[in-house]
KOLSE-236430 format. One record per residue (C-alpha): x, y, z; residue in one letter. Coordinates in pm, 1 decimal. Layout:
BEGIN
X, Y, Z, A;
...
//
This chain:
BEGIN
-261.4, -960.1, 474.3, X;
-534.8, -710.5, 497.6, X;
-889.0, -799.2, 456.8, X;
-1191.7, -607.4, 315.6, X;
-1510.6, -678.2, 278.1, X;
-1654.6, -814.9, -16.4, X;
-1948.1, -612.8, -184.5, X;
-2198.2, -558.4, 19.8, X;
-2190.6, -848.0, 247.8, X;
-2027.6, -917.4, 610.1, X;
-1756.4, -1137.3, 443.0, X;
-1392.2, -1108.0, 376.7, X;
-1151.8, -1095.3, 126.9, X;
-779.8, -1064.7, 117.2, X;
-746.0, -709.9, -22.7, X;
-463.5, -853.0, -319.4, X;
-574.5, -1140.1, -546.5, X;
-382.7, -1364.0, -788.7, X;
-470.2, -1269.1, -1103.7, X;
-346.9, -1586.2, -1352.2, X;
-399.9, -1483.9, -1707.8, X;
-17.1, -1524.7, -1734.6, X;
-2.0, -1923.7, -1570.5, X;
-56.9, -2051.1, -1901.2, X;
315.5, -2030.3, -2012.4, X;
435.0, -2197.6, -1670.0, X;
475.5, -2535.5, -1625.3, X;
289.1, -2704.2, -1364.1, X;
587.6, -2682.9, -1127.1, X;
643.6, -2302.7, -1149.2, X;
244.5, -2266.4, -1092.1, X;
235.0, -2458.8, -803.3, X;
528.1, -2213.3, -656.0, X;
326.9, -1896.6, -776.9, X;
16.2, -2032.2, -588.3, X;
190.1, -2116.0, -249.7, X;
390.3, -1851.9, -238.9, X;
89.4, -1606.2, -308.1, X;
-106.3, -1816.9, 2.1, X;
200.8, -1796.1, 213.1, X;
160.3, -1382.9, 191.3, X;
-226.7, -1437.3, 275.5, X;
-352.0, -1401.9, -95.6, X;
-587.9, -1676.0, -151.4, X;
-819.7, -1515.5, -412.5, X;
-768.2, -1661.6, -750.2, X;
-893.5, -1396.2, -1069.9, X;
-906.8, -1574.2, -1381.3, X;
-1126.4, -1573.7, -1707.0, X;
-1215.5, -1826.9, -1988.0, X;
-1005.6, -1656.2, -2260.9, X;
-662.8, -1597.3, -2050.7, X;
-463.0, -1815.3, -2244.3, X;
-731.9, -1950.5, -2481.2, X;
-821.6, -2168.5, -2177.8, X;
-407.5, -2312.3, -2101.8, X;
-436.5, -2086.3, -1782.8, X;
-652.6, -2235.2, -1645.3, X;
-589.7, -2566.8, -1708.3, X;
-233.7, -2497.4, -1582.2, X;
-421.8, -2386.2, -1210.8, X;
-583.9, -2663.6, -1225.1, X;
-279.8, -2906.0, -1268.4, X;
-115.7, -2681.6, -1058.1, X;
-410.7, -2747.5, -735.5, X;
-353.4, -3138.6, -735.9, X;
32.6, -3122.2, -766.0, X;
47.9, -2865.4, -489.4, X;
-223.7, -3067.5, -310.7, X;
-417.4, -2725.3, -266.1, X;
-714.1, -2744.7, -90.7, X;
-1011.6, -2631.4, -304.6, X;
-1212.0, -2486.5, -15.8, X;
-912.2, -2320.6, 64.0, X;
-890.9, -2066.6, -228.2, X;
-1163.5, -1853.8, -306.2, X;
-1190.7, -1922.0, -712.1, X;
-1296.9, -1666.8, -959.6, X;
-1345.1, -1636.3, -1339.7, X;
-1472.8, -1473.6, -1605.2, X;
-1698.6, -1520.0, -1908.3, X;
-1827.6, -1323.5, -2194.3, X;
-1589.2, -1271.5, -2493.2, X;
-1565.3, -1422.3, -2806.1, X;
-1161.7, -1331.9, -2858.3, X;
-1176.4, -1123.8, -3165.6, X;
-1536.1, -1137.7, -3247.6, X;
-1753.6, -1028.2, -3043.7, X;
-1864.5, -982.0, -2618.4, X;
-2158.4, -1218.3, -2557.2, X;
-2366.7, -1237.5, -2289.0, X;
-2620.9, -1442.9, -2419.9, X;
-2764.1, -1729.4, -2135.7, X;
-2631.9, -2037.6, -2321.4, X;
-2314.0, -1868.3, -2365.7, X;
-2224.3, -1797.9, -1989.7, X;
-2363.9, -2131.5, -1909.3, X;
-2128.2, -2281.6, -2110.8, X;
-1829.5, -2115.3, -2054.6, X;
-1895.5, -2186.7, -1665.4, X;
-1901.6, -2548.7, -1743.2, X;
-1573.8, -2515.4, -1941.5, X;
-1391.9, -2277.6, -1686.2, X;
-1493.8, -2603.8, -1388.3, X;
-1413.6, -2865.2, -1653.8, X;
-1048.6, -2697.3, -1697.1, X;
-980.0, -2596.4, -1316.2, X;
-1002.4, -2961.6, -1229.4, X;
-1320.8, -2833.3, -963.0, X;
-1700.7, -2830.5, -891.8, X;
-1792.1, -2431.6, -848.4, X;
-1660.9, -2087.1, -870.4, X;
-1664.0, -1848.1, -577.1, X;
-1732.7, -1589.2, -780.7, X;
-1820.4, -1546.1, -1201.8, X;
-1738.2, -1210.9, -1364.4, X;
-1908.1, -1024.6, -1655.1, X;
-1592.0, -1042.2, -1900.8, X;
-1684.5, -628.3, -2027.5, X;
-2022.4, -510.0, -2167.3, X;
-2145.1, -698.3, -2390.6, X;
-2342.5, -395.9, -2604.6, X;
-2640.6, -651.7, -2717.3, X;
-2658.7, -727.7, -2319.6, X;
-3011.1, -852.7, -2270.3, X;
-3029.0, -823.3, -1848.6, X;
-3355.3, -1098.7, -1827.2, X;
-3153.9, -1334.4, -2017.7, X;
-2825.6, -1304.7, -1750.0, X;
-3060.1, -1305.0, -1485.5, X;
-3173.8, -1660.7, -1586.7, X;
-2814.5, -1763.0, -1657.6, X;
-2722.3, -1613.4, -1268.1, X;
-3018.4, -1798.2, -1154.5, X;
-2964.2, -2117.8, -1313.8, X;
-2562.0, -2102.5, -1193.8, X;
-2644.2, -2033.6, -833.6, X;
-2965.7, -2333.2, -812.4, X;
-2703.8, -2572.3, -922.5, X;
-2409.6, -2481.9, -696.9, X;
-2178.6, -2430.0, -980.9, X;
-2170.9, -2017.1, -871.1, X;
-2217.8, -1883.4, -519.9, X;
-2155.8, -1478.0, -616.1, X;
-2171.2, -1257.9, -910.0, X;
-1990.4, -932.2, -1045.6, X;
-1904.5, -749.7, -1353.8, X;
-1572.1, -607.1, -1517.3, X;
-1517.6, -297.2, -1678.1, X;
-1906.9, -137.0, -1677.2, X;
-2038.6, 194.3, -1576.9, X;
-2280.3, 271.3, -1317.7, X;
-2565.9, 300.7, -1596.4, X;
-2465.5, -76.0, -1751.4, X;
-2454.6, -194.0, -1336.9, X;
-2819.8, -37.5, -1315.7, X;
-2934.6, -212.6, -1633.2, X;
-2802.9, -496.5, -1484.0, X;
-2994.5, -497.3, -1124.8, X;
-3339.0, -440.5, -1288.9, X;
-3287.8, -817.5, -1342.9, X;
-3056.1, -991.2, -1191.3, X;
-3176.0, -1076.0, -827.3, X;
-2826.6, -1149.6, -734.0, X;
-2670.3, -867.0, -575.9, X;
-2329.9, -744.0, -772.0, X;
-2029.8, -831.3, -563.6, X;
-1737.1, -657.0, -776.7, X;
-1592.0, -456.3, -1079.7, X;
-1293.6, -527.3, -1237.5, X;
-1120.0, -175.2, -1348.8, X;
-783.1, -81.5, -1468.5, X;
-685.4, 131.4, -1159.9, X;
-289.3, 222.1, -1062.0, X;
-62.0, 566.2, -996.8, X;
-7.3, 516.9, -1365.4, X;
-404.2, 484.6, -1530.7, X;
-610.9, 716.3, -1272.0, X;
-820.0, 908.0, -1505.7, X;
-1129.1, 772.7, -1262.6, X;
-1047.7, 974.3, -945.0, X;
-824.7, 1267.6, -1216.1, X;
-1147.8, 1421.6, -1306.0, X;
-1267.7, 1491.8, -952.1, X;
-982.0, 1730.1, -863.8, X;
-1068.7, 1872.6, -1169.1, X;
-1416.7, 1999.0, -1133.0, X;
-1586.0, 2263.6, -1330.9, X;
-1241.2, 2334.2, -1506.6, X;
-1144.2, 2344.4, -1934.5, X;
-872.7, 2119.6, -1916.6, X;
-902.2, 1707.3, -2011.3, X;
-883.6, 1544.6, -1692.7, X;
-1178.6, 1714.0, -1597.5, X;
-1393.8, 1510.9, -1881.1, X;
-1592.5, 1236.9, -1689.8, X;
-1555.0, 943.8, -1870.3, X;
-1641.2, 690.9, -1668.3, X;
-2009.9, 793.1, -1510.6, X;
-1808.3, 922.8, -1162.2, X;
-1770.2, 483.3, -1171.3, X;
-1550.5, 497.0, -827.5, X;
-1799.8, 690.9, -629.7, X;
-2053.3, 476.2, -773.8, X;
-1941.7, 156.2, -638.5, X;
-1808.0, 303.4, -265.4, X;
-2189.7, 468.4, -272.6, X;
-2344.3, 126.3, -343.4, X;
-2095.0, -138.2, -187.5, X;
-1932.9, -301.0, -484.1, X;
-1628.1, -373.1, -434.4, X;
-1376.8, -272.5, -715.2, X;
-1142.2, -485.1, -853.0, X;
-814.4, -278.0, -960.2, X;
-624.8, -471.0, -1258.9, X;
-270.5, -377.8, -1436.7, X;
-221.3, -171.8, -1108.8, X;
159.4, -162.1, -1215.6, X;
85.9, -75.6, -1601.0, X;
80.8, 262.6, -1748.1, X;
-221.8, 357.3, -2005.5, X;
-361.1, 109.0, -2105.9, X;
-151.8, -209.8, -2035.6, X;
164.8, -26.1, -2242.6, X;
420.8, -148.1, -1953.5, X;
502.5, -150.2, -1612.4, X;
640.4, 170.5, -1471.6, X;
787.0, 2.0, -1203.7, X;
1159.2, 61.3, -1296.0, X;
1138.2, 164.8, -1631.4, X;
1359.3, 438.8, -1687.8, X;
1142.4, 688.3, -1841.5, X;
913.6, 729.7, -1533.3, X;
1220.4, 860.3, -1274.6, X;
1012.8, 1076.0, -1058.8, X;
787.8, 828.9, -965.4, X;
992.0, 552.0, -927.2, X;
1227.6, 794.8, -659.5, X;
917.1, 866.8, -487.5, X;
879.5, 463.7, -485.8, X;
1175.2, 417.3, -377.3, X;
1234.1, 701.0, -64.7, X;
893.8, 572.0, 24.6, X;
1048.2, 227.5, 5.9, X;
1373.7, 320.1, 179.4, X;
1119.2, 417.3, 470.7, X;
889.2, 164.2, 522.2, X;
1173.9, -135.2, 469.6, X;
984.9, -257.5, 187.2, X;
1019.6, -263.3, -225.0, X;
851.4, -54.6, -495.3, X;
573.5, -295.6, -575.4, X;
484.4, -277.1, -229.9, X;
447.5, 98.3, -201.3, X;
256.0, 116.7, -539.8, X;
6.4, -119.8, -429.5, X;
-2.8, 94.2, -89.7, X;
-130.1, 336.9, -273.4, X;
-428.4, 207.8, -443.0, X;
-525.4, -27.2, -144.8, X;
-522.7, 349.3, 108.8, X;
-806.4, 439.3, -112.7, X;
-1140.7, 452.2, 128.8, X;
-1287.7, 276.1, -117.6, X;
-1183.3, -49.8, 10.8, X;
-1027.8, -213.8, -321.3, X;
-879.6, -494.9, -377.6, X;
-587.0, -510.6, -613.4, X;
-544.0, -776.5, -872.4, X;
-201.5, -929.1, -902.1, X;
-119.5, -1070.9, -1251.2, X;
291.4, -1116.1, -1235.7, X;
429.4, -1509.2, -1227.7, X;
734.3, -1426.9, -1021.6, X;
701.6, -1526.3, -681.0, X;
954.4, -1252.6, -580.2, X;
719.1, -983.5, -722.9, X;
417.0, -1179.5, -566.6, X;
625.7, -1123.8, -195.1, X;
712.3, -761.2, -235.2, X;
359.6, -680.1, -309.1, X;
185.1, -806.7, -59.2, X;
364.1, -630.5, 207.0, X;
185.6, -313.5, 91.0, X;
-139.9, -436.9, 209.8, X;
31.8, -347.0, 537.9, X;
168.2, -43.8, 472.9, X;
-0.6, 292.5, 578.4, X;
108.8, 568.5, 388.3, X;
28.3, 962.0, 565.0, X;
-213.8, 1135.6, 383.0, X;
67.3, 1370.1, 229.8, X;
274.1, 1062.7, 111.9, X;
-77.5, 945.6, -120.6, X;
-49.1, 1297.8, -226.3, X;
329.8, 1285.8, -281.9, X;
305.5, 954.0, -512.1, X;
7.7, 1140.2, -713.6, X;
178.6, 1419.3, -835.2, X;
515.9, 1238.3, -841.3, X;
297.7, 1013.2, -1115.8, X;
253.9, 1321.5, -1353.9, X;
-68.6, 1425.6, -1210.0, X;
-139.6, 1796.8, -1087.2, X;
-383.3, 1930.5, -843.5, X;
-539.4, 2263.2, -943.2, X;
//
């Protein structure tokens, strides 16, 4: 597995992570296979939030730890907090606080690695996370900090209080749902990829060492389906599949190639339950597609360069 490192610090991550928002409908038994076979490919970072599931997720990982007789301290263990399903985002202090204590309560363990920003909450009050951050990391309960879907200006609200540096942000990202990097190609032109929508958020984070989380990497808009062998996608999935053919390895593999030969050092998020799925991606971590062969898989994905 290739590592990267995380945010802006010396330390490293795998650069795929098991993302379990799906465990919830597994028994204990098929979680525990999920999880070792994800560590046996060198993916021992765990995404998760408080809502996957209405909570089932992650009290299925947390089943799932004892039966395997999985080391805590040998996962790195992240969640996320901050929606109300249906209602409302909330990022008020007592709110993260306690959705930390339920997230540890339901894992079965004592701290997260990491806690995530579940999206911008729009009533965000930065002093008030910054004494839910602090409060987390005095007691143990959180060692890092990140966010998921914000723009750079909602990261720079952020820092004027938190004292925690930002270690991540999660963002849909995949061959499929690549409107981030479309618009750059598409400078100073009429057409719609060239509208910025996202505050040039990729750039952003390479600029200032937060590392970007890519989830759905598989899906095409937003979540609609994998394109991974569905039949209305067959130019990209032959490109997938030459590619594939070359480097003696499956289409997942060669997908994921793609968004982990970014520079910007991301790490892709892994959501899918089947442990054959789990095997063929990893081994794109190791694959180094040529410049021309990124290229290739871009415009093979619908895209156009000018």
């Amino acid at each position: 597995m290739k590592y990267i490192k995380m945010g802006p610090t010396t330390l490293e991550i795998p650069a795929m992570a098991l993302g379990i928002m799906r465990m919830g409908s597994k028994s204990v038994a098929e979680a525990t296979k999920v999880l070792k076979t994800s560590m046996e490919h060198g993916i021992n970072f765990i995404d998760s939030a408080d809502i996957y599931g209405g909570g089932k997720s992650e009290e299925v990982f947390g089943e799932a730890l004892k039966q395997g007789k999985i080391a805590r301290q040998d996962l790195f263990i992240q969640s996320k907090t901050g929606i109300v399903p249906g209602k409302r985002y909330d990022f008020a202090k007592e709110h993260i606080l306690a959705g930390v204590d339920g997230i540890l309560s339901r894992m079965g363990i004592d701290y997260l690695d990491s806690l995530v920003l579940h999206r911008p909450d729009i009533l965000m009050d930065p002093e008030e996370v910054a004494l839910a951050f602090d409060r987390l990391q005095a007691s143990g309960k959180v060692r890092f900090f990140g966010v998921s879907n914000f723009n750079p200006s909602e990261i720079e609200l952020l820092k004027t209080a938190v004292s925690q540096p930002l270690m991540f942000d999660q963002l849909q990202f995949g061959l499929m749902h690549s409107r981030m990097i479309d618009f750059n190609v598409h400078t100073n032109m009429e057409d719609e990829p060239a509208i910025n929508h996202d505050g040039q958020i990729l750039n952003y984070l390479m600029a200032h060492k937060i590392t970007m989380q890519a989830w759905s990497p598989f899906q095409y808009g937003f979540i609609n389906g994998t394109f991974i062998g569905n039949p209305d996608f067959p130019e990209i999935n032959q490109a997938l599949e030459d590619l594939g053919s070359k480097y003696g390895v499956g289409k997942n593999a060669i997908a994921a190639a793609w968004i982990l030969n970014h520079p910007a050092k991301i790490q892709m998020l892994i959501g899918t339950m089947n442990p054959a799925h789990i095997a063929d991606s990893a081994e794109g971590a190791d694959v180094k597609l040529t410049k021309q062969e990124w290229y290739d898989l871009y415009l093979a994905a619908g895209h156009d360069l000018p």
